[in-house]
Structures are given as structure tokens and as C-alpha cells.
C-alpha positions as CSV (number, residue, x, y, z in Angstrom):
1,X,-9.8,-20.2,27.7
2,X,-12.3,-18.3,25.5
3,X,-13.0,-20.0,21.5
4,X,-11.0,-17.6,19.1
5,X,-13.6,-16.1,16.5
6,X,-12.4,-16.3,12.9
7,X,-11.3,-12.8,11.9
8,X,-10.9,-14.1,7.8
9,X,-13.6,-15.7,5.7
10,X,-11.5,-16.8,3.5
11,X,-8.9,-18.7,5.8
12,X,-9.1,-21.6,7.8
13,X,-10.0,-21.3,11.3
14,X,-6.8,-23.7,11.7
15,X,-4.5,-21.6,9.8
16,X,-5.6,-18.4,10.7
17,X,-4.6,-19.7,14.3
18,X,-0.7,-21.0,13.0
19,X,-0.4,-17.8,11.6
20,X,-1.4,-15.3,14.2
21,X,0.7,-17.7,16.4
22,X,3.3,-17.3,14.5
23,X,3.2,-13.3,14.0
24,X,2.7,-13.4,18.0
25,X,5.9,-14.7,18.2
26,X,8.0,-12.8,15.7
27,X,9.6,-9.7,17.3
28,X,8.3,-6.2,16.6
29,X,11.4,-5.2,14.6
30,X,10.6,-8.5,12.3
31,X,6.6,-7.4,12.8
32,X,7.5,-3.9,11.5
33,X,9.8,-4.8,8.9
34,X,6.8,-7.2,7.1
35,X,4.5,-4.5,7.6
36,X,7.1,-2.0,5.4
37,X,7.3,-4.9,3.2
38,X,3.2,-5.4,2.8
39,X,2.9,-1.6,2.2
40,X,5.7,-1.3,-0.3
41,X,3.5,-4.2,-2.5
42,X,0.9,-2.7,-2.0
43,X,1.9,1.2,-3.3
44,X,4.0,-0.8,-6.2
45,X,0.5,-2.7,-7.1
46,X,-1.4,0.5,-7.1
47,X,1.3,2.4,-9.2
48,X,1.3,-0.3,-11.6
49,X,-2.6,-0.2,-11.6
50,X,-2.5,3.5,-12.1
51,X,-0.2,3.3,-15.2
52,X,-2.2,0.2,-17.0
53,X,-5.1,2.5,-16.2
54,X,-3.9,5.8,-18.4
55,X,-1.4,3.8,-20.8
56,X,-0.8,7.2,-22.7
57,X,0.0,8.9,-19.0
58,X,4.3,9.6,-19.1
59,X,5.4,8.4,-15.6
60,X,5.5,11.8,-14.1
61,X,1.4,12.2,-15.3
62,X,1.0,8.7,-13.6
63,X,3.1,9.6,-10.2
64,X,1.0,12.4,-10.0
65,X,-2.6,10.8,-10.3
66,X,-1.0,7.8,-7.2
67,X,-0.5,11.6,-5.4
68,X,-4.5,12.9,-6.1
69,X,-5.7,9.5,-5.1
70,X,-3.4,9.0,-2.0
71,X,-3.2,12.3,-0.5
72,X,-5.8,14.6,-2.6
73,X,-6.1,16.3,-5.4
74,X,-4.8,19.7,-3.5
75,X,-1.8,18.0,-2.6
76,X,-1.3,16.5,-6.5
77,X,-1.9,20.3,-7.5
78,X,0.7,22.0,-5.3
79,X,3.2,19.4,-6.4
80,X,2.3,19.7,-10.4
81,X,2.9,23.6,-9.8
82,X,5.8,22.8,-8.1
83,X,7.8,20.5,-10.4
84,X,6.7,22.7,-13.3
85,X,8.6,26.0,-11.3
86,X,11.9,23.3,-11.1
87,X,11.9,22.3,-14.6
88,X,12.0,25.9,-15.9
């Protein structure tokens, strides 16, 4: 059996082992459903980063700059335009 090569600095060869172990033997539905879980965090972190960073923003101005950085500023654009056209 080939030595497994630390994939984490930070992490204990030891535990890094338990836990891939134990993500090895969760099922994909229980795989994908932490994965959903992780990336909901993580968008929740970065919205909440976003609106500490322009504390002035309203929460449509802040929704809008997670859009630019996410998916472009093109994208950000077309959607500003966009709910503009619906509020009128």
C-alpha cells in the first residue's frame, strides 16, 4: 500500500486520514448535501463581507456588487438595468 501524502498543512496527517475516511464512507447524497451546505457558508460569508465592506450600500446595492464579483460586472449590469425597468 502506497504512504498517503498530506493534502493540508494545516491538519494532522492523522486526522486528515479519519476524515477522508470518514467522507469515503458517507454516501454521495450525504457527500452532496455537505457540499450545498459548505457553499451556502461560504456565499452567506461573502455577502456578509460585502455589506461590512460598503456599510452605506442598501441591500439591493450590496446583492448587486456579490453579482459583479461572482459572475462579472456585465452580468451585475444587465441585472441593475433590469430591476430598475421592474420597479418603474
Amino acid at each position: 500500500m502506497t504512504a498517503m501524502l498530506a493534502r493540508s498543512a494545516d491538519t494532522d496527517p492523522e486526522s486528515e486520514k479519519v476524515q477522508l475516511d470518514l467522507l469515503r464512507r458517507a454516501g454521495p447524497g450525504r457527500r452532496a448535501q455537505m457540499a450545498l451546505s459548505l457553499s451556502g457558508e461560504v456565499i452567506g460569508l461573502a455577502r456578509r463581507a460585502i455589506q461590512r465592506s460598503l456599510p452605506e450600500a442598501s441591500q439591493q446595492e450590496a446583492q448587486l456588487r456579490f453579482v459583479a464579483l461572482q459572475y462579472g460586472p456585465g452580468l451585475s449590469s444587465e441585472l441593475r438595468l433590469y430591476l430598475a425597468a421592474r420597479a418603474r
